[in-house]
Residue, then its C-alpha position, 0 to 999 in steps of 0.5 A: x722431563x722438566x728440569x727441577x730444582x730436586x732432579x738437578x740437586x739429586x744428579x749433581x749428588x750422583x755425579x759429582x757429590x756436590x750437594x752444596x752447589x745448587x743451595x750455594x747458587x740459589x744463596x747467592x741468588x738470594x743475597x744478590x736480588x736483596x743486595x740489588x734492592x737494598x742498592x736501588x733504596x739507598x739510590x733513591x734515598x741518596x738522590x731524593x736528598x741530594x735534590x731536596x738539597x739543592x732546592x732548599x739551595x735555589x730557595x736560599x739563594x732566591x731569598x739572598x736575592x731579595x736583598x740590597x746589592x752592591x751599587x743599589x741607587x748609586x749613581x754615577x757609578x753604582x756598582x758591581x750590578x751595573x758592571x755586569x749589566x754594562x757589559x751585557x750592553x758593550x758585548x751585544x752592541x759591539x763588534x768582537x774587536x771593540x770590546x777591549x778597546x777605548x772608543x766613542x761607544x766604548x768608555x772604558x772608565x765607565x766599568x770597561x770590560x776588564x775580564x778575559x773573553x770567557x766572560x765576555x762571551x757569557x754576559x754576550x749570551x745573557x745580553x742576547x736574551x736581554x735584548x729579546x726580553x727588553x731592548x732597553x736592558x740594554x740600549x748603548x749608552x742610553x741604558x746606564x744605571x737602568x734598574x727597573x724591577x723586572x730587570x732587576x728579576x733578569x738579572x737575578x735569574x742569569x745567576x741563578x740558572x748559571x748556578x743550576x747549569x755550571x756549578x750545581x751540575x758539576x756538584x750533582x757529578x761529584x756527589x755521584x762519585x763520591x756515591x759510588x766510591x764512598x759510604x753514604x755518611x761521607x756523601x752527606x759530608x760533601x752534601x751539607x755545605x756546598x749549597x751555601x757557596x757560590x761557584x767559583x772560576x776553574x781556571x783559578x786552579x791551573x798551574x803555577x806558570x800560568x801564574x808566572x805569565x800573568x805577573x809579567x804581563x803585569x811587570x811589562x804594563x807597570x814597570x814602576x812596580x816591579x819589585x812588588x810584582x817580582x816579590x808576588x811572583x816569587x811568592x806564589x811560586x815558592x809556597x805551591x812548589x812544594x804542593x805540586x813537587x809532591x802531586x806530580x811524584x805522588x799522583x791521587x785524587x786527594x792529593x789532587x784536591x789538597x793541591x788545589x787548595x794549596x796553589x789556590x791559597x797561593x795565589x789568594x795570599x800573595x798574588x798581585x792585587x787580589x780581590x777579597x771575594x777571590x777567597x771563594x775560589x779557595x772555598x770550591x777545593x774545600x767543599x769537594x775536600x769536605x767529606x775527608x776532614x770535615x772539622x778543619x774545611x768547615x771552619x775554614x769555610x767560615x772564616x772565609x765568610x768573616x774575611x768578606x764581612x767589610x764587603x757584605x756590610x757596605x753593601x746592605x748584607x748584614x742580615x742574610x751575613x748572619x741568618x745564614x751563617x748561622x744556618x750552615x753552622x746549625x745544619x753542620x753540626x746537626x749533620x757531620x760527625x767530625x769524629x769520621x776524619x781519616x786523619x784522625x783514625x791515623x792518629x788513633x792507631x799510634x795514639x792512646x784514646x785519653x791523649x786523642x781527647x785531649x788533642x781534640x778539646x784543644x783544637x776546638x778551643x782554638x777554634x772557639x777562640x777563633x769564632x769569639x775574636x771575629x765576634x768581637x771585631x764585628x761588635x766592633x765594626x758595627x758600634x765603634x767608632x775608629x780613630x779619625x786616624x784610621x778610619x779603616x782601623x776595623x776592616x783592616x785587623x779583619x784583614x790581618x786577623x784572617x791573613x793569619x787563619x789562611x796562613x795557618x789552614x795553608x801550614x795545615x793543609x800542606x802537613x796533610x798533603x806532604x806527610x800522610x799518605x793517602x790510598x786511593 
């Protein structure tokens, strides 16, 4: 006799008077194929953004490609290109044990490698299939300033596929994570603004000590300046201890993050001599904080864009500076919801809704404010000449100007990591 859902229904009302077992299965079923479906939807919906994303990112890189860069027909330095062309040539010509040192083939005041070997070892890769391309990319001593229009197509894909492979794989990761962790409104939090950045160095993120080290090899190098290197030293050390104290008593991914843009910002703001475009190793913590409290890490993420202004103009950047300034604020906007900040919920449940208003109309006339002055100090960099006594009067109140948002996003950033407490 076949075993049919009215025999088992009606023996398991004989025996065990459990009517409901069979239809409560069969409900569950039913709830479980749908839930499986509507899963596998929201999957392919998920995924199909995420990869559309990205290739809008590829086409808007390509297109910044386009554009001038630094050191463009500038002979007899040029310029961060020729940097990064130089040391192809050193590392594919070279032996291992010459690529630091001064030689005959080894000028090291003609852009010496001056990087860890990590970098060596990539731009010995890219030299490799530079070599197998051109031999002239990257002839010793013979191909300095070599600028010729399919080189200059190499080049641009190196950075291109470096993207796709190192920092586009691990955002791809990250986003999967938050899928499977998170509501998809905060995955499209963390999606929206990552394409507009470049990826950024990991190691930047390790602990204060490697710090340490580092300043004291630069104590034993340059001895004349010791009481600034120690000043630095002290420095970062005490605005990333309290960071890491309570990262290492409270251990939670968003405690993790918040840390890293912490020591990160550490590290931008008193380090010894440090480079105005290291601000985007503080911008990857961010992006991957982005989905938690969008408001105050996409503003951050513009100002970390305005402090690099006096770069981008002298190298010939103003447009693509602009037109994609004002496509990631578009698209933002269009597509966060700045009132899903966990922290503000908080707020709300010990707050009344009129004084929630209120505090948000401040913020963003703070932060209106925030964009006009910037505004003004590029009107001003742009069409105003400075005083023959300062004719750096423009980047530096740019400098200070964006010292102090760092300062206040550190305070901020410190509050939300030390004072709320986070579930994971």
């Amino acid at each position: 006799m076949p075993y049919t859902k009215d025999y088992i229904q009606k023996k398991l009302k004989e025996k065990l008077d459990a009517s409901y077992v069979l239809p409560f299965w069969c409900f569950a079923y039913n709830e479980a194929i749908k839930s499986r479906k509507k899963m596998s939807s929201e999957k392919f919906y998920y995924s199909g953004n995420l990869y559309s994303i990205f290739t809008f990112a590829l086409i808007v890189r390509w297109s910044v490609s386009l554009h001038s860069y630094s050191g463009e027909n500038t002979p007899p330095m040029y310029g961060d290109y020729e940097a990064q062309r130089h040391w192809m040539e050193l590392t594919v010509n070279l032996p291992l044990n010459e690529w630091y040192l001064n030689t005959s083939k080894n000028d090291l005041m003609y852009w010496g490698l001056d990087y860890p070997p990590l970098t060596a070892y990539h731009s010995y890769l890219n030299g490799k299939i530079a070599y197998y391309i051109n031999p002239e990319f990257v002839e010793l001593n013979k191909s300095r300033g070599y600028e010729s229009y399919h080189h200059k197509f190499f080049m641009r894909a190196t950075v291109i596929f470096s993207d796709l492979l190192i920092y586009f794989m691990s955002a791809v990761l990250y986003c999967n994570s938050l899928y499977e962790n998170q509501s998809a409104s905060q995955v499209k939090h963390g999606e929206v603004s990552e394409p507009f950045k470049p990826k950024a160095k990991g190691l930047h993120f390790t602990s204060a000590s490697v710090s340490y080290l580092a300043q004291l090899v630069i104590l034993l190098l340059y001895p004349d300046r010791i009481k600034l290197a120690k000043f630095c030293i002290l420095s970062v050390l005490a605005t990333s201890f309290i960071s890491l104290y309570d990262l290492f008593r409270n251990p939670t991914i968003k405690k993790l993050l918040l840390s890293f843009i912490n020591v990160s910002l550490s590290f931008f703001l008193f380090s010894y001599q440090v480079h105005e475009k290291s601000i985007l190793l503080t911008a990857l913590p961010i992006l991957l904080y982005f989905p938690f409290d969008p408001f105050p890490c996409f503003w951050f993420l513009l100002v970390s864009t305005f402090s690099m202004f006096p770069l981008l103009l002298k190298d010939g950047l103003l447009i693509p500076f602009i037109s994609l300034t004002v496509l990631f604020t578009l698209f933002v906007f269009a597509n966060v919801n700045f009132h899903l900040m966990s922290e503000e919920k908080k707020f709300k449940q010990n707050l009344k809704g009129t004084l929630v208003k209120k505090k948000h109309n401040f913020i963003f006339t703070i932060f209106k404010l925030s964009i006009f002055l910037y505004m003004i100090l590029f009107l001003c960099s742009l069409f105003v000449k400075p005083p023959e006594k300062y004719p750096d009067l423009w980047p530096l109140l740019l400098s200070i100007y964006s010292f102090l948002h760092f300062f206040s996003f550190k305070i901020y950033f410190n509050v939300i990591q030390i004072f709320f407490s986070f579930k994971e």
